[in-house]
N, C-alpha and C positions, 0 to 999 in steps of 0.2 A: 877957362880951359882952352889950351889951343887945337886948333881945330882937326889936326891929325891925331891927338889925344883922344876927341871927341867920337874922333872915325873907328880909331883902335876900338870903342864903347860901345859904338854902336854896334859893329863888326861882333864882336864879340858875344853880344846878345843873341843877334842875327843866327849864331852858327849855333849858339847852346840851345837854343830853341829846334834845333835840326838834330840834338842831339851829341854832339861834338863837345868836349869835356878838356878845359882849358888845362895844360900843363905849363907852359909858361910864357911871359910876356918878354916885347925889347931884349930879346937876346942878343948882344954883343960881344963880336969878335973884332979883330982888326981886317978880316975881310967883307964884312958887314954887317948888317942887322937884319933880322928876324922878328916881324911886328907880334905875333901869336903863331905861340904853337900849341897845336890840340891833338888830343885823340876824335879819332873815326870810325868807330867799333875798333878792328883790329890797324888802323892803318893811322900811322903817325902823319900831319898835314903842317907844316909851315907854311904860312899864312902871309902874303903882303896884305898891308892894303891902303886904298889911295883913295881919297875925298879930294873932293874940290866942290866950291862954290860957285865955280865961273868955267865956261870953257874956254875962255881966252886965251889959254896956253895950252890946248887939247883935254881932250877927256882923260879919264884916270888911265884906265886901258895904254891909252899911247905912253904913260910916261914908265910905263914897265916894259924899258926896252933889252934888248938880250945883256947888255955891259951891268944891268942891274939883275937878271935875272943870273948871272952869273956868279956876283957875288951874296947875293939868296941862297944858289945851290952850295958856294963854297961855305957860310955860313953853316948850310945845313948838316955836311958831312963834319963839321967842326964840331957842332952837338952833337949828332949820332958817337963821333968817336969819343967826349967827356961825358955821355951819359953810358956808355958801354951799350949803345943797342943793338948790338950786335945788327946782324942782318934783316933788320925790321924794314915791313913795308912802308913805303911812304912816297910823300908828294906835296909838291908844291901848286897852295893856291891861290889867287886873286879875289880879293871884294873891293870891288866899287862901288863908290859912294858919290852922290852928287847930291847937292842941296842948297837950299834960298840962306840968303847970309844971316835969316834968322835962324837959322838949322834945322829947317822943318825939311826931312829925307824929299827929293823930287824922284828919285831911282836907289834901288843896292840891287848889284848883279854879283853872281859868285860865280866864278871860272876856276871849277876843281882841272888840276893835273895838267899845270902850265906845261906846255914841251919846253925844254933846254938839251943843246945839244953841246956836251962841254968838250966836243975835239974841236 
């Protein structure tokens, strides 16, 4: 399995464990993709997330710069409007993952309600 696949997994456990109730995966549009999306009690969460094995091209964190956070949000309003969620609460979140290239976790951090500012 590659190892964003892996992260998608692990991520995913991560957050149902916290309660969070996955509604769908890899959502694609043509302005991006959406790794998981979940519910949050009442609050919809589009979900990046980013593993790495190495920090030699930075941590996870840095490679979620606003040009990627941008097309996350326009992803997101793409589902809201094909799922009809009308005016649901929601937000965009980050998990990080870092780990030994056997994939034994050395960190996962979760950063609910990335700001974007899309003017």
């Amino acid at each position: 399995m590659r190892l964003g696949l892996w992260g998608e997994e692990v991520a995913l456990k991560h957050l149902e464990a916290k309660g969070m109730v996955l509604l769908a995966r890899n959502f694609r549009v043509a302005a991006g993709e959406i790794d998981l999306i979940m519910r949050d009690d009442d609050m919809l969460v589009f979900i990046e997330v980013k593993t790495r094995r190495s920090l030699a091209y930075g941590s996870p964190e840095e490679s979620v710069t606003g040009k990627k956070l941008g097309r996350i949000y326009k992803a997101a309003l793409e589902f809201l409007e094909r799922n009809d969620c009308g005016p649901s609460a929601w937000r965009i979140d980050l998990i990080a993952i870092e780990c030994s290239r056997e994939r034994s976790i050395t960190r996962i951090d979760h950063y609910p309600n990335l700001a974007y500012d899309p003017s």
